[in-house]
C-alpha positions as CSV (number, residue, x, y, z in Angstrom):
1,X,-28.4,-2.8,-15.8
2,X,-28.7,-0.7,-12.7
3,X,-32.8,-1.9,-11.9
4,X,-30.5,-5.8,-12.0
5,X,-27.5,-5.0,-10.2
6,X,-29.1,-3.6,-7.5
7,X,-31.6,-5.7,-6.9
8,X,-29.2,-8.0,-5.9
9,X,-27.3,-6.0,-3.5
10,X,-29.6,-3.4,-1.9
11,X,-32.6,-4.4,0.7
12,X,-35.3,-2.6,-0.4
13,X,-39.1,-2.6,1.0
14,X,-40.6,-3.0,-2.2
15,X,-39.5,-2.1,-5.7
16,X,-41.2,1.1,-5.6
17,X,-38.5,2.5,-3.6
18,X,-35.4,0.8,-5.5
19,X,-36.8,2.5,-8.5
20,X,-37.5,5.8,-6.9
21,X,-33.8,5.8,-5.2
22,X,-32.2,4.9,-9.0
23,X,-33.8,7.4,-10.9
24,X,-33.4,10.4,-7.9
25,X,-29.8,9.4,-7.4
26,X,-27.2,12.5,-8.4
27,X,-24.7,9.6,-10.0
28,X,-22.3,12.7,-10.8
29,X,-22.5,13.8,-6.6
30,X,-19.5,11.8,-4.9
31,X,-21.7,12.3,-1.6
32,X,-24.7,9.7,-3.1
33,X,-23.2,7.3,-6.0
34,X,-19.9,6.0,-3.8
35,X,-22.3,4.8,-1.4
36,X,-24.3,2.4,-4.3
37,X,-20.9,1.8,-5.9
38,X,-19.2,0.1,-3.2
39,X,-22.0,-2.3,-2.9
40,X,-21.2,-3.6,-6.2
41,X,-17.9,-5.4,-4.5
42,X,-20.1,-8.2,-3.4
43,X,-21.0,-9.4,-6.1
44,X,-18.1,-11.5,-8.0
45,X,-19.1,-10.3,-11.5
46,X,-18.3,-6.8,-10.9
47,X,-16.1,-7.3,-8.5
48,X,-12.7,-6.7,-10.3
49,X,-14.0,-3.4,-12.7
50,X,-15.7,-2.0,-9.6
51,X,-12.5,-2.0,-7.5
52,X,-10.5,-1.2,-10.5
53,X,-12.9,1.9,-10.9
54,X,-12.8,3.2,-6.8
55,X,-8.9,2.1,-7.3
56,X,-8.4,5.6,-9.2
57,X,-10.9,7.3,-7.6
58,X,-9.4,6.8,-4.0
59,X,-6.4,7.4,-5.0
60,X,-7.1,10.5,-6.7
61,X,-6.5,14.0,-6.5
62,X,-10.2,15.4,-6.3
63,X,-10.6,15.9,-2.7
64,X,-14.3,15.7,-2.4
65,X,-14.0,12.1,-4.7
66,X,-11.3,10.9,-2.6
67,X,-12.9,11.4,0.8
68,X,-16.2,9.8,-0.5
69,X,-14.9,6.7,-2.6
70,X,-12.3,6.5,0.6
71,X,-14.9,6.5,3.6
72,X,-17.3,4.0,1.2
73,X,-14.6,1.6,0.5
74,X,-13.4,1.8,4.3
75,X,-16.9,0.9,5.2
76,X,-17.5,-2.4,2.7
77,X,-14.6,-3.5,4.3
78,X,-15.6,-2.9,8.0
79,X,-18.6,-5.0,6.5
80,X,-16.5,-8.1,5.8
81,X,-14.0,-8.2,8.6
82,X,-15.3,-11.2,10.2
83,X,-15.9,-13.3,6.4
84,X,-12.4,-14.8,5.7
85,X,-13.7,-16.1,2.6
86,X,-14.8,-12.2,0.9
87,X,-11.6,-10.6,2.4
88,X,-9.3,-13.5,0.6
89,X,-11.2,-12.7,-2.6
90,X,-11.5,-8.8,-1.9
91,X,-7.0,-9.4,-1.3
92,X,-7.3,-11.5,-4.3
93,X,-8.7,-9.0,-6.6
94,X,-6.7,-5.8,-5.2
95,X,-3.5,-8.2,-6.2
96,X,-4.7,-9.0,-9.7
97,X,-5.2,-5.5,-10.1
98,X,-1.9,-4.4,-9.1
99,X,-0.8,-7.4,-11.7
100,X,-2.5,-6.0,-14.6
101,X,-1.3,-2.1,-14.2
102,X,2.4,-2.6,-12.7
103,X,3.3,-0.7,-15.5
104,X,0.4,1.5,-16.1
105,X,1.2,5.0,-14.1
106,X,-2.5,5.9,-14.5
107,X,-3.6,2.8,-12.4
108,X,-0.6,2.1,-9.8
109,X,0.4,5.6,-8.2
110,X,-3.3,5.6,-7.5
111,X,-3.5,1.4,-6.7
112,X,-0.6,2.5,-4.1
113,X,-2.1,5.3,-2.4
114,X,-5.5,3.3,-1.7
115,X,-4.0,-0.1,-0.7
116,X,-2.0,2.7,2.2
117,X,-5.0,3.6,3.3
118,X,-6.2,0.3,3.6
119,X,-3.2,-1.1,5.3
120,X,-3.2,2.5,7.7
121,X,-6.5,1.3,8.6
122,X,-6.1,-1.9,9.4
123,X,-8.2,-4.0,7.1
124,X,-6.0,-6.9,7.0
125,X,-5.9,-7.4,10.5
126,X,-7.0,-10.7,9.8
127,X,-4.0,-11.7,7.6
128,X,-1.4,-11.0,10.5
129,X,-2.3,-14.4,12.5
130,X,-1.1,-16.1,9.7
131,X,2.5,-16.0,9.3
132,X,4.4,-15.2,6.1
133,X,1.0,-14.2,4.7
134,X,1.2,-14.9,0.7
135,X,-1.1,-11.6,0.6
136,X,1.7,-10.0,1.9
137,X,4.8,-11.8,0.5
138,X,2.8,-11.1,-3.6
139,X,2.4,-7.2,-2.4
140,X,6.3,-7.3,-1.2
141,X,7.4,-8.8,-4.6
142,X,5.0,-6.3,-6.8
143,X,6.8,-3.7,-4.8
144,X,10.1,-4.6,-5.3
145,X,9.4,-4.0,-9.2
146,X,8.3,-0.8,-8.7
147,X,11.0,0.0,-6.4
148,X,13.5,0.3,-9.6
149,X,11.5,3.3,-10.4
150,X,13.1,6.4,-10.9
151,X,9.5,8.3,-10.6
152,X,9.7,10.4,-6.9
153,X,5.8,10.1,-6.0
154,X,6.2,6.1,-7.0
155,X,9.2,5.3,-4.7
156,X,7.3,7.2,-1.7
157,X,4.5,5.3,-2.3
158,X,6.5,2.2,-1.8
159,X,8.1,3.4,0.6
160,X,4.6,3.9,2.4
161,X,3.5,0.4,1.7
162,X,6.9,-1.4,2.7
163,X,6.1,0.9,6.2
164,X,2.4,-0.6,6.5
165,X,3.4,-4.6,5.6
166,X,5.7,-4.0,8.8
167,X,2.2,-5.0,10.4
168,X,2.5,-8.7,9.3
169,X,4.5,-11.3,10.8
170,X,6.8,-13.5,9.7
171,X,10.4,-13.9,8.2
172,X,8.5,-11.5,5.3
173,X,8.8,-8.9,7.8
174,X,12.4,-8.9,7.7
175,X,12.3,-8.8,3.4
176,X,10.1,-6.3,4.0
177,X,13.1,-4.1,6.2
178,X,15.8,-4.9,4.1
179,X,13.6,-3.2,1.2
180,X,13.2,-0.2,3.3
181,X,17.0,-0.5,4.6
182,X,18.3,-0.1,0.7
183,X,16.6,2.8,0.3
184,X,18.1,4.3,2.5
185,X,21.1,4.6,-0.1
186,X,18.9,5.1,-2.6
187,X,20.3,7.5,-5.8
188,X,18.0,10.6,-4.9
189,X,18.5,12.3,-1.7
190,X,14.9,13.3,-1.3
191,X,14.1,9.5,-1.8
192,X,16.5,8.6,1.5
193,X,14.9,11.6,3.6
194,X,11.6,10.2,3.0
195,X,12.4,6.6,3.9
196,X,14.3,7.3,7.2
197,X,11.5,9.4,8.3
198,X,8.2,7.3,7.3
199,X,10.5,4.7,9.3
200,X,10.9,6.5,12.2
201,X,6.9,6.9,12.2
202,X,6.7,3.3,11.7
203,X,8.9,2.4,14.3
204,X,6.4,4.3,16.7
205,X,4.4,2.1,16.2
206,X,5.9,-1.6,15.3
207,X,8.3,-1.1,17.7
208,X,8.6,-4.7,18.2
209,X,10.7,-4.7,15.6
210,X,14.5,-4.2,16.9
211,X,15.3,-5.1,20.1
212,X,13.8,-2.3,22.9
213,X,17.6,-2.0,24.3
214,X,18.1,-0.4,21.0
215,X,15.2,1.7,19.8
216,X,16.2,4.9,21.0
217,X,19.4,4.8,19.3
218,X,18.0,3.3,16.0
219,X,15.0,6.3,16.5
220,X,18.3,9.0,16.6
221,X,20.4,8.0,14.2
222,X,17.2,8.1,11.9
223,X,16.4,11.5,13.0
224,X,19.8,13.0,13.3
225,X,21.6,11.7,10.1
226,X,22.0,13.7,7.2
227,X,20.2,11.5,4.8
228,X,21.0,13.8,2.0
229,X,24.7,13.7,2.4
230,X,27.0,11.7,0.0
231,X,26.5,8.2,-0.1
232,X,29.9,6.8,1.1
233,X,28.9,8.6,4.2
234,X,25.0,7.2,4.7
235,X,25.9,4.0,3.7
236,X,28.1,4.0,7.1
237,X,24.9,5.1,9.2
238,X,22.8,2.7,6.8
239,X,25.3,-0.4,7.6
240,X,24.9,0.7,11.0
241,X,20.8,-0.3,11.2
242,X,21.3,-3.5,9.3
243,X,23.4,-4.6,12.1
244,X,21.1,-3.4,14.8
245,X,18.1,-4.5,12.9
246,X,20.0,-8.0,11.9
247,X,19.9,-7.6,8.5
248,X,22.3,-8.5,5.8
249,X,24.4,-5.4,4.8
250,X,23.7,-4.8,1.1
251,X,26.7,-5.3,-0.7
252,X,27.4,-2.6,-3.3
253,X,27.5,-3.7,-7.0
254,X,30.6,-2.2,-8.7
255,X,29.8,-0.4,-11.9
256,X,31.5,-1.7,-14.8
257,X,33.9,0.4,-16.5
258,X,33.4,0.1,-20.5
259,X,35.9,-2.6,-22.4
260,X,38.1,0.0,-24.2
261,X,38.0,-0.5,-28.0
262,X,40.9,-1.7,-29.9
């Protein structure tokens, strides 16, 4: 199945050499099989299993398999840039990934610490000169599942993602901040920390995003509020930010005391 597949996808002088470079590659060396494997993304039959399969390794914990599958992924992409037609389908497939494992822990930590990188590295520029990208808006609303997680290492990688669809434009950008603006008051104190400071980073750089009268003062009150204080009291910082950023204030949903028994 290898001689077949890459056939297909690498330009060889003669078949001497595709042959020689199959049986000589180290498949079990990061350093040479990422390089092959990546290639595979071009061709639509192993398109969804191939990006399922660099999916866990990027988002891994193996350094040297991380940094490998990362920088081979990161260069298919570069490949495509220009082809609206492969990115749609390469966006396609990352969401019908993300579909098929919302639930699956061993696929979606992993799924969200890749499609960060991607987003950090800009391989979607060509999404953001469309408006209320459905890319983006079907990412948002897979996020917003996950977001009722009470898994740490999930939530922060939500919390990156919500940070990297600030790129796109559109009235999505402002679901997107409302997202990050609840969070703020999320349940777990670490969980508030981390969102107020991946969005002072974000600010930084989006900083289009509140009016510039404003941006210093929404850039303190991000850095100098006790996040990890009681709720009653972030929620008054928290409201504070929706009204600068024009956002709806949450409204808090009363828990319901239980009907006493007869």
């Amino acid at each position: 199945m290898a001689k077949d597949v890459y056939e297909k996808t690498v330009k060889f002088e003669n078949s001497a050499s595709l042959c020689e470079t199959i049986t000589s590659l180290n498949w079990n060396a990061s350093s040479q099989s990422f390089h092959y494997i990546s290639q595979l993304l071009g061709l639509p039959q192993y398109h969804y299993h191939t990006l399922l399969g660099l999916t866990v390794s990027v988002g891994g914990i193996t350094e040297s398999t991380v940094n490998f599958s990362s920088q081979s992924l990161l260069n298919y992409l570069k490949g495509i840039q220009d082809d609206s037609v492969a990115l749609t389908q390469f966006g396609d497939t990352l969401l019908s990934i993300f579909r098929d494992n919302l639930h699956n822990d061993r696929v979606n930590i992993p799924f969200l610490k890749m499609l960060n990188l991607l987003l950090t590295n800009g391989c979607f520029e060509i999404f953001n000169t469309q408006e209320n990208h459905q890319f983006c808006v079907d990412i948002l609303d897979l996020c917003k599942e996950l977001r009722k997680s009470k898994d740490v290492t999930k939530l922060n990688a939500c919390i990156a993602i919500f940070c990297g669809l600030m790129q796109f434009q559109g009235e999505v950008r402002k679901k997107v901040l409302s997202q990050l603006l609840m969070l703020l008051c999320h349940y777990f104190p670490v969980v508030r920390r981390s969102t107020a400071s991946q969005m002072y980073e974000m600010l930084l750089i989006h900083d289009d995003v509140v009016d510039p009268e404003l941006l210093d003062d929404v850039l303190t009150l991000l850095s100098d509020t006790d996040w990890g204080n009681d709720l009653d009291t972030v929620r008054v910082h928290r409201n504070q930010l929706c009204d600068w950023f024009g956002i709806c204030r949450p409204r808090v949903v009363a828990k319901q005391n239980p009907v006493p028994g007869p």
